[in-house]
C-alpha positions in Angstrom: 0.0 0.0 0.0 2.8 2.2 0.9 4.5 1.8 -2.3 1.5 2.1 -4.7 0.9 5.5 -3.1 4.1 6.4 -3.7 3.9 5.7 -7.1 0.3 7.5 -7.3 1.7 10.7 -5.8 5.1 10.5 -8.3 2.2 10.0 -11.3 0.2 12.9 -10.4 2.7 15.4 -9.4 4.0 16.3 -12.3 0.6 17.0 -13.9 -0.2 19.1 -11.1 2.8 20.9 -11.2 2.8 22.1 -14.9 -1.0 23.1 -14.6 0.0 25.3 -11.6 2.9 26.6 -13.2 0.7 27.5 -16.1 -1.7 29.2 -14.3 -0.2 30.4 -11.5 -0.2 34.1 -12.3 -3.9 34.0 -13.2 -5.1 32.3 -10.2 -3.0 34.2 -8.2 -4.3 37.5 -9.2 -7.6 36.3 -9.2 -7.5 35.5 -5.4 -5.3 38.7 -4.2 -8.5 40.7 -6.4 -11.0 39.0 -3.7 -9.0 40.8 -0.9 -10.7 44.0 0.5 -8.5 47.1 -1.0 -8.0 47.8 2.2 -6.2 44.7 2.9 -4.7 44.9 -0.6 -1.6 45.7 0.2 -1.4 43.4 3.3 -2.1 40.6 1.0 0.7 41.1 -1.7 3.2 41.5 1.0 2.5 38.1 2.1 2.1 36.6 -1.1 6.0 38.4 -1.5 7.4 37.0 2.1 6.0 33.4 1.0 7.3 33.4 -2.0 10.6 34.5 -0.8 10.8 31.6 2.3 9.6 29.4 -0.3 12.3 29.6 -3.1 15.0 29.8 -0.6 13.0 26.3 0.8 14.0 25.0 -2.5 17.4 26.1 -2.6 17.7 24.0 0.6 16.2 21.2 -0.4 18.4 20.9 -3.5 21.9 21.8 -1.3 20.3 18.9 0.5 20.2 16.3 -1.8 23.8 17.6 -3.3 25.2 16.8 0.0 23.6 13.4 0.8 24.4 12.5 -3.0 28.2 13.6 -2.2 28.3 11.7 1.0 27.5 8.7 0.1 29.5 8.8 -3.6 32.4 9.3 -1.9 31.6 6.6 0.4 30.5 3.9 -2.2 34.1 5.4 -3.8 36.4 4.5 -1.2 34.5 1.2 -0.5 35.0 -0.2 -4.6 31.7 0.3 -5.3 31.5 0.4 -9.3 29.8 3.5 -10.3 30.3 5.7 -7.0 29.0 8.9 -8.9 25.7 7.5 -10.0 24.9 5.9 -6.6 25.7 8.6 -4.9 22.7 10.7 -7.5 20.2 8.2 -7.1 21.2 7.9 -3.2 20.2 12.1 -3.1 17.1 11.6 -4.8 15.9 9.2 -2.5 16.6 11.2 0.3 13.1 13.3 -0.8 11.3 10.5 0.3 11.6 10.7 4.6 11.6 7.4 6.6 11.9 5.5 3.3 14.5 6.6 1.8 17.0 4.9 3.3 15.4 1.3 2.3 14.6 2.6 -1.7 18.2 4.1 -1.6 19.7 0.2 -0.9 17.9 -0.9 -4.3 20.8 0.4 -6.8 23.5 -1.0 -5.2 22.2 -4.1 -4.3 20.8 -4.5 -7.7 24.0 -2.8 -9.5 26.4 -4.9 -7.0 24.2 -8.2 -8.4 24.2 -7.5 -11.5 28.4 -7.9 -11.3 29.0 -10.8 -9.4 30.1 -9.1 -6.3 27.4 -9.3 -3.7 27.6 -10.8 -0.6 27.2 -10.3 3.1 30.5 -7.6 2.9 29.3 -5.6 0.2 26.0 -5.7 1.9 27.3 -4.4 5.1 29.0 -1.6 3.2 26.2 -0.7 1.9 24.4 -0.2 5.0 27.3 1.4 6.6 27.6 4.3 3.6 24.2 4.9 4.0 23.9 5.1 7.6 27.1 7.7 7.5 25.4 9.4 4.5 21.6 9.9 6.0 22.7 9.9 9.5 24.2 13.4 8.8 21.1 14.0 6.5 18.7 13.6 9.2 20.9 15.4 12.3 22.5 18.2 10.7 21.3 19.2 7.3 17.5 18.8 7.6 17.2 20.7 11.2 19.8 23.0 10.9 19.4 24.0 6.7 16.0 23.2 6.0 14.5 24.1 9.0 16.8 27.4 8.7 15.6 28.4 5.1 11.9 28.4 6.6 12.8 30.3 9.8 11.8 27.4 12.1 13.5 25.8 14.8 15.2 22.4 14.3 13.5 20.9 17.3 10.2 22.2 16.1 11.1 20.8 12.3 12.4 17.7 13.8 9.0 17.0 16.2 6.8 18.4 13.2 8.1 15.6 10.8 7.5 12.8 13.0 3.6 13.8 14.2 3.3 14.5 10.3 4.7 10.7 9.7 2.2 9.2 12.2 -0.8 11.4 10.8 -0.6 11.9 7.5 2.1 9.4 6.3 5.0 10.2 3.2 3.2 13.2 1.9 2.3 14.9 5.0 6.3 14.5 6.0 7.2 16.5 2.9 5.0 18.8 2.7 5.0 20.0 6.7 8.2 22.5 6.7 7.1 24.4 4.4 3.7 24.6 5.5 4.7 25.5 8.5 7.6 28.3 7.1 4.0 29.6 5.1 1.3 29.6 8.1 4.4 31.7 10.2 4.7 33.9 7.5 1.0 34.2 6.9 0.3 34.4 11.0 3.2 37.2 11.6 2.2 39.3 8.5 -1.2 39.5 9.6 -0.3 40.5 13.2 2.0 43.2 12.2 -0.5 44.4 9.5 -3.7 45.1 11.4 -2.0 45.9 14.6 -2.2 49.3 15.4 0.7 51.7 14.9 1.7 53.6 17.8 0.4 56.5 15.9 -2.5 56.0 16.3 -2.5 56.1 20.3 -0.7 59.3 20.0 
C-alpha cells in the first residue's frame, strides 16, 4: 500500500505541477482581487514574504540532496563500489522520500552490485554502513539546521513536526510539513503586524 501510493503521488505530481505553473499568475491574481483594498496591500506583501521563504526552501532542499548525494559517492568510492557517482545521485534523490529513503536508496547497489557478481554479506554491510554515514548526517545536521533554517523554524520544532506529520498523515504529509509550516508563520506574523495598530494611532 505504501508503495502504490508512492507511485500514485510520483504519477500525479508532475501534472499538477505544470498546470499550476501554467496558471499560476492567473489564479494568483484572481484571489489577491478578492481581498478588500484595504487589505490589498497586506495581501501582496504576504504573497512576497512566501514566496521569498519558499524559493529559498528550494534552494535547501536541492543543497540537500547535493550533500547526501556527495556523502555517500564518496563513500561507495572509497568502499569499490562500481559507479560511486551514480549511486551517490540516485542515493540524493531518495533522500526526498523521509523514513523510506534509506530502504529505496539500498535498491541500486544491491541491484548494480548483483548485477556484477560481487554481492555478498560484505558488500551488503557496506552498503548499510555508507548509508547510515550518509543519512545519519542527513537527518541530524542538514534537515534541522538547513532546511528548518531556510523556513525560519526551529530544528527541534522541524524535527517534532516531521514525526507527528509521519504518524498522521504518512509520506506526503512529512514532505509537505516544513514548508507549511515556514508559510502559516509567515502568513500568521504578516497578519499580526499588519492590522496591529501603529503607535500613531495612540498618539
Amino acid at each position: 500500500g505504501v508503495f502504490a501510493t508512492l507511485a500514485v503521488n510520483i504519477a500525479l505530481v508532475p501534472l499538477l505541477a505544470f498546470f499550476m505553473l501554467r496558471d499560476f499568475h492567473q489564479l494568483r491574481d484572481r484571489l489577491l482581487a478578492l481581498l478588500p483594498n484595504s487589505h490589498f496591500e497586506l495581501g501582496w506583501l504576504i504573497y512576497h514574504r512566501v514566496a521569498v521563504r519558499m524559493q529559498a526552501y528550494l534552494r535547501g532542499l536541492f543543497l540537500q540532496q547535493v550533500v547526501l548525494g556527495t556523502i555517500t559517492g564518496i563513500g561507495f568510492w572509497l568502499l569499490g563500489f562500481p559507479s560511486p557517482v551514480l549511486l551517490g545521485i540516485l542515493t540524493g534523490v531518495a533522500g526526498l522520500i523521509p523514513y523510506l529513503g534509506p530502504l529505496l536508496a539500498m535498491i541500486a547497489p544491491i541491484i548494480l552490485l548483483m548485477t556484477t557478481g560481487s554481492f555478498d554479506m560484505d558488500s551488503l554491510f557496506n552498503t548499510v554502513l555508507v548509508l547510515a554515514v550518509g543519512f545519519g548526517f542527513d537527518n541530524l545536521v542538514v534537515i534541522p539546521f538547513l532546511i528548518a533554517g531556510t523556513v525560519n523554524l526551529h530544528p527541534a520544532i522541524a524535527l517534532t513536526a516531521v514525526i507527528i506529520a509521519g504518524h498522521l498523515g504518512g509520506i506526503p504529509a512529512m514532505v509537505l510539513v516544513i514548508p507549511v509550516l515556514g508559510m502559516v508563520r509567515i502568513v500568521v506574523e504578516s497578519i499580526y503586524r499588519g492590522l496591529r495598530p501603529s503607535e500613531q494611532a495612540f498618539d
